[in-house]
C-alpha positions as CSV (number, residue, x, y, z in Angstrom):
1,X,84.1,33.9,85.4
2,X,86.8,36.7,85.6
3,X,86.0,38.2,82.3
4,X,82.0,38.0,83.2
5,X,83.0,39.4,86.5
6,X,85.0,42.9,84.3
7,X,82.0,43.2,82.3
8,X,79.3,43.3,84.9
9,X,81.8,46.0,86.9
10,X,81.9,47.9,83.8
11,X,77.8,48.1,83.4
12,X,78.0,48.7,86.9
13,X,80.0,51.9,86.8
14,X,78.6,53.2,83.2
15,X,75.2,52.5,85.1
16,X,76.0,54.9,88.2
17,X,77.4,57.9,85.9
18,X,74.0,57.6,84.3
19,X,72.1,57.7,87.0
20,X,74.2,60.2,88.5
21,X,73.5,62.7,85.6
22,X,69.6,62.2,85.7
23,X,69.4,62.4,89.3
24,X,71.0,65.7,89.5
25,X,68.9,67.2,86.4
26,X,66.3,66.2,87.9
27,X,67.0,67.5,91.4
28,X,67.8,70.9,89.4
29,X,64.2,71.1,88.1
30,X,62.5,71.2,91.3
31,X,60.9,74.2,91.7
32,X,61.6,76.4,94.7
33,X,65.1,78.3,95.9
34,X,67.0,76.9,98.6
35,X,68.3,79.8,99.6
36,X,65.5,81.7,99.8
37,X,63.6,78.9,101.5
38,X,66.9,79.2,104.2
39,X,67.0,83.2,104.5
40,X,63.1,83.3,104.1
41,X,60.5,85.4,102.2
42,X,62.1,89.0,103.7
43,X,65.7,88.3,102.5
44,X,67.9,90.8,100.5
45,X,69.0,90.0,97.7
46,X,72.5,90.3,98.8
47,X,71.9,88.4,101.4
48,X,70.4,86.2,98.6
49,X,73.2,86.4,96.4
50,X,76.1,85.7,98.6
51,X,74.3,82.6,100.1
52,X,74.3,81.6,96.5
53,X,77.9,82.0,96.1
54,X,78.6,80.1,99.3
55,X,76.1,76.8,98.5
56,X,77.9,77.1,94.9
57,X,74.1,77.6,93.5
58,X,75.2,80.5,90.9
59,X,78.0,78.3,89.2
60,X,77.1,76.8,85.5
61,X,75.2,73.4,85.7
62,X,77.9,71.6,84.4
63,X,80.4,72.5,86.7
64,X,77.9,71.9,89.2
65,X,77.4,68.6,88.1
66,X,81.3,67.3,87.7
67,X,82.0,68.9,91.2
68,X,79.7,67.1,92.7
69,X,80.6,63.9,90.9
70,X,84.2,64.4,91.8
71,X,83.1,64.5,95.1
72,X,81.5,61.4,95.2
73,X,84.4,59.4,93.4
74,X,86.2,60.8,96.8
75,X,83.7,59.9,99.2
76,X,82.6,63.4,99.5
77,X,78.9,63.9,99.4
78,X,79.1,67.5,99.7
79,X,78.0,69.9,103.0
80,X,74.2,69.9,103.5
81,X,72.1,73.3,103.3
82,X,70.1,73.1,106.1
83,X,72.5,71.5,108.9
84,X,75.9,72.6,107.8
85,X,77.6,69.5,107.7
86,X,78.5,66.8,105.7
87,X,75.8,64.8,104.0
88,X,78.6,61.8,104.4
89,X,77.9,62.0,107.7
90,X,74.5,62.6,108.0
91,X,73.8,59.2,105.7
92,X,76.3,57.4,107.8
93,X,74.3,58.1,110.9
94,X,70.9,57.3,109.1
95,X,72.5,54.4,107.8
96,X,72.5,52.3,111.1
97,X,68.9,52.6,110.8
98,X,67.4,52.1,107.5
99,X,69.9,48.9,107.0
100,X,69.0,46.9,109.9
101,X,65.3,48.0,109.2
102,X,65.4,46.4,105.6
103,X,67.9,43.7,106.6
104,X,65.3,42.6,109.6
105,X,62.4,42.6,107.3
106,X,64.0,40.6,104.7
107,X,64.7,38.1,107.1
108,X,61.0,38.1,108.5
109,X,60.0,37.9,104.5
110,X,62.2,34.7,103.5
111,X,61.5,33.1,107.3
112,X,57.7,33.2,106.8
113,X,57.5,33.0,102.8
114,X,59.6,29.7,102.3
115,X,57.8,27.3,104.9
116,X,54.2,28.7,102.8
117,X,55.4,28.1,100.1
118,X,56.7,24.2,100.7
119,X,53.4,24.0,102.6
120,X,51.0,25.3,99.7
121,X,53.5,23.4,96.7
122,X,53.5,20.4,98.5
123,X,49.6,20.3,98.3
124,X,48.9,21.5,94.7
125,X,45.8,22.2,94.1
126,X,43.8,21.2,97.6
127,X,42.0,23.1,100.1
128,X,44.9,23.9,102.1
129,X,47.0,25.4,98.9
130,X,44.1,27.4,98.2
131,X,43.4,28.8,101.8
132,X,47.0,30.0,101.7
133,X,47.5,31.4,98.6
134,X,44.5,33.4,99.4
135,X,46.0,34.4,102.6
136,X,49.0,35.8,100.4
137,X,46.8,37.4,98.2
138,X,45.7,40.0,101.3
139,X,48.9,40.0,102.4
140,X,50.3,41.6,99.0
141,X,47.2,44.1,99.1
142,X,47.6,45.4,101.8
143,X,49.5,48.6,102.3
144,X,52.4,48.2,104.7
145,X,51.9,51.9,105.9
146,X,48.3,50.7,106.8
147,X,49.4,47.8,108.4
148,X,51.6,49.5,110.3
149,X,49.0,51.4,111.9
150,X,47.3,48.1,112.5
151,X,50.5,46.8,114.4
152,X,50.6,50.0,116.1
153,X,46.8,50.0,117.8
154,X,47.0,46.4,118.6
155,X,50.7,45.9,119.8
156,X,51.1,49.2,121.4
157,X,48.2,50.7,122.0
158,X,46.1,47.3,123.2
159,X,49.0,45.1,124.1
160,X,51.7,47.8,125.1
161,X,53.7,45.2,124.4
162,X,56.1,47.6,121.9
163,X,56.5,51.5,121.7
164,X,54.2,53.3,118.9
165,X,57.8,54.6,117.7
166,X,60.7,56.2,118.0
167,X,64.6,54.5,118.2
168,X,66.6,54.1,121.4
169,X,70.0,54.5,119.2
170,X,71.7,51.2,119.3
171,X,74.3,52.4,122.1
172,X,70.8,51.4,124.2
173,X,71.8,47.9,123.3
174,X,70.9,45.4,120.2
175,X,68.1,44.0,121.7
176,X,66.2,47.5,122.4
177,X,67.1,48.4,119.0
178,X,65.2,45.4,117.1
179,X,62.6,45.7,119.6
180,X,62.0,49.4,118.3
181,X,62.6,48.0,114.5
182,X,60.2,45.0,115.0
183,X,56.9,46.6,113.9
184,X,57.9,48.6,111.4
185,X,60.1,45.5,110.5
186,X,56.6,43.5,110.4
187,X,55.3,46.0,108.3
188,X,57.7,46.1,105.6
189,X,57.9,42.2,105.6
190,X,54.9,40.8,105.7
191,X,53.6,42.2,102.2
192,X,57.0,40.7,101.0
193,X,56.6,37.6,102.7
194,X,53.1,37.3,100.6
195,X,55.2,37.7,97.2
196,X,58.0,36.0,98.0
197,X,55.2,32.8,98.7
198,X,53.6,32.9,95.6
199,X,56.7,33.1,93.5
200,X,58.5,30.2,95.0
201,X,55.4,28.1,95.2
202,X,55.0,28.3,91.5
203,X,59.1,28.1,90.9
204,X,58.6,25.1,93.3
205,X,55.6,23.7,91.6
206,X,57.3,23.8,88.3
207,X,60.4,22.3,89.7
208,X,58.2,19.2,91.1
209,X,56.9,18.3,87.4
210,X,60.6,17.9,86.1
211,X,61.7,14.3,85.0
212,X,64.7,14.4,87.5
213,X,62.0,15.1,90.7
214,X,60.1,11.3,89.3
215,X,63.8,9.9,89.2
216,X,64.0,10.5,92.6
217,X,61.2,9.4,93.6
218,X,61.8,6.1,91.8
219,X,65.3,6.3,93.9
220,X,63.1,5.9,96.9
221,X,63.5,9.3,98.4
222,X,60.3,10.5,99.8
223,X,58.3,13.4,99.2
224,X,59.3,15.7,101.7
225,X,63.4,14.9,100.9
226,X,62.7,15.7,97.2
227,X,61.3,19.2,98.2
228,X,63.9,19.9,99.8
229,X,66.7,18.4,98.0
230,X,65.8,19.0,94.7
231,X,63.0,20.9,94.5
232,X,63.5,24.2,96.5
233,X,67.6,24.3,95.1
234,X,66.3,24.3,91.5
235,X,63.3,26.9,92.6
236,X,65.9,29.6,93.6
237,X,66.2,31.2,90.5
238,X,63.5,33.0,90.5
239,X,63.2,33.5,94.3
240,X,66.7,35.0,94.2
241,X,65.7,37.7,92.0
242,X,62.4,38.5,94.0
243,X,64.7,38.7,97.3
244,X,67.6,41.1,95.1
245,X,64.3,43.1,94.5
246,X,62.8,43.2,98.0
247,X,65.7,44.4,99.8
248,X,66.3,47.1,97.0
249,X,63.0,47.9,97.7
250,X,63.3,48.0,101.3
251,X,66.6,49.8,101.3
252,X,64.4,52.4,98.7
253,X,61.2,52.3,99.8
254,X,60.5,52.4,103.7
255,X,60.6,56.5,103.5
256,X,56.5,56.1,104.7
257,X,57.4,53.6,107.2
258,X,59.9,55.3,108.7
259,X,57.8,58.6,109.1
260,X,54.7,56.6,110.4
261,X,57.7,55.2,113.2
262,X,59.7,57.9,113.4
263,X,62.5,55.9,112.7
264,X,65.8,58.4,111.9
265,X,66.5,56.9,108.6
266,X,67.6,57.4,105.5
267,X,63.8,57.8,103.9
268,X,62.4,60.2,106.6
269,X,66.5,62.5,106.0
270,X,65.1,63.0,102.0
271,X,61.4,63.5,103.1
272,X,62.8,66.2,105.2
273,X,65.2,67.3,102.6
274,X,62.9,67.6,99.9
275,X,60.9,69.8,102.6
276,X,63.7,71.8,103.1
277,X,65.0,72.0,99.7
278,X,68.3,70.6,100.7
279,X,69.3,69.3,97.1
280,X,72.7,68.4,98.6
281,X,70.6,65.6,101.0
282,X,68.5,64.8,98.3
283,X,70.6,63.6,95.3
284,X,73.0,62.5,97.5
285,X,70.9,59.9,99.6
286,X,69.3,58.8,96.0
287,X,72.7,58.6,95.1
288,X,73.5,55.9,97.4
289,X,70.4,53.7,97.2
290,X,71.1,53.7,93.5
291,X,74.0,52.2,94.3
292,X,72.5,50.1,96.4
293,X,70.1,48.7,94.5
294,X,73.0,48.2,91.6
295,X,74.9,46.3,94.2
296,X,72.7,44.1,94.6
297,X,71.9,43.4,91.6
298,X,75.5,42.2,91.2
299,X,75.6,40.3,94.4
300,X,72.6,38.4,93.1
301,X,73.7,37.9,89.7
302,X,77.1,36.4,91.1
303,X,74.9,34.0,93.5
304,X,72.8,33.2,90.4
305,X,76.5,31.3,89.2
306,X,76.8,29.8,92.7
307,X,73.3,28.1,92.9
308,X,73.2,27.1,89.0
309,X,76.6,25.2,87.7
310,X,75.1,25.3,84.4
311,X,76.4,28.8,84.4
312,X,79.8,28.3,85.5
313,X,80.1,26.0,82.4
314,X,82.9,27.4,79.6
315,X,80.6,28.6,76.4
316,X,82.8,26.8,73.3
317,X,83.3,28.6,70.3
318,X,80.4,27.0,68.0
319,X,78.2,26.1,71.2
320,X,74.9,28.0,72.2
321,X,75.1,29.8,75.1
């Protein structure tokens, strides 16, 4: 396990330097000059060139590239263009937003998606498996921004029973903050919920034909202690890579959500970085939900040798593994 555990944290790191040195070429590429865009159209070029020198635009790419990475290594981010001070801080702040926002609609994803999908394996192939699997079929395609603005009309609009948007900050208190984060929460999660349903109904299906789900059944255990003894632990697998997935995804992905709720996140900082041209913001907030999503990745690969023992098992020399 300790020797699997160095090599994964090697991958890991040799993973972020690579995806540190595309994401700043590619940042580099984008067309447009930041400090132009900052001193506008009618700027000198003095005026041009010394704002150059002071963003560190005019130094050679490379230098560029393993200053900034030195930075990071320290924790330094760099200073942003546009609001003069340290991205660190800005993604900090947006932090306490975008996390509970995908952490809230993960939780509303695995909530709904595993009782549907016990529900729907349970009755292979009848009416009621059918009806839901086509429920999750709309669910999955359905655009969340779309049903966002469905949530919006009928819970704030018709209802009032939440705000169309906006966030209190959670020095308001934690229950005005999920209340702010439960629509766009909804939004996010109920697509994933859809996925999630399908994938663990068929893990679970598959796990009900196996000759040790009959042996219990010849034990005496009923149907609905088999499910859940034997059948849903031996469905995880594949669930716990779709859940690594989703919340990389929603850690990644909620930039529309967040602009549709004007929600002070990390995806509506790089949508108004990349309007800005503030490359600083921009590779440094895809910086981190790189490393994110590589994170998890990890955490799900160590929970893949907590659910399965087989695992765990010593490979001998001569043995398969």
């Amino acid at each position: 396990m300790t020797h699997w555990l160095v090599n994964r944290a090697i991958s890991l790191v040799l993973t972020l330097l690579a995806a540190s040195l595309v994401i700043f070429m590619l940042i580099q590429v984008l067309p447009g000059d930041p400090a132009r865009l900052m001193l506008g159209l009618n700027a000198s070029p003095e005026a041009l060139a010394s704002l150059r020198t002071q963003m560190g635009l005019d130094a050679p790419l490379p230098l560029r590239y393993l200053h900034w990475l030195g930075g990071l290594f320290q924790g330094d981010f760099g200073l942003s263009y546009t609001y003069r001070v340290p991205v660190g801080d800005l993604i900090a702040e947006r932090l306490t937003v975008s996390l509970p926002l995908a952490l809230y609609a993960l939780a509303i994803s695995i909530v709904l998606a595993f009782p549907i999908a016990v529900f729907a394996a349970a009755r292979r192939g009848r009416a009621a498996d059918m009806l839901v699997m086509g429920g999750t079929q709309i669910g999955i395609a359905i655009p969340n921004f779309w049903l966002g603005v469905l949530l919006v009309l009928l819970f704030s609009t018709q209802l009032h029973w939440f705000s169309a948007g906006g966030f209190p900050g959670w020095q308001a208190g934690i229950l005005p903050g999920l209340k702010a984060l439960t629509l766009p929460a909804l939004a996010l999660g109920l697509p994933q919920a859809a996925i999630l349903a399908r994938v663990m109904r068929a893990a679970l299906v598959e796990a009900l034909g196996e000759d040790y789900v009959r042996t219990a059944r010849a034990k005496g255990l009923n149907r609905s202690q088999v499910i859940w003894r034997h059948g849903v632990r031996n469905a995880l697998i594949p669930v716990l890579t779709i859940i690594g997935m989703q919340l990389s995804f929603l850690l990644a992905g909620s930039i529309i959500i967040e602009n549709v709720f004007f929600l002070p996140g990390l995806g509506r900082l790089v949508y108004q970085a990349i309007l800005q041209r503030d490359l600083m913001v921009v590779q440094s907030v895809v910086m981190v939900l790189v490393l994110a999503v590589v994170l998890v990745t990890f955490l799900v690969d160590i929970a893949y040798h907590l659910v399965d023992p087989r695992l765990r098992r010593p490979v001998h020399k001569g043995q398969r593994a």
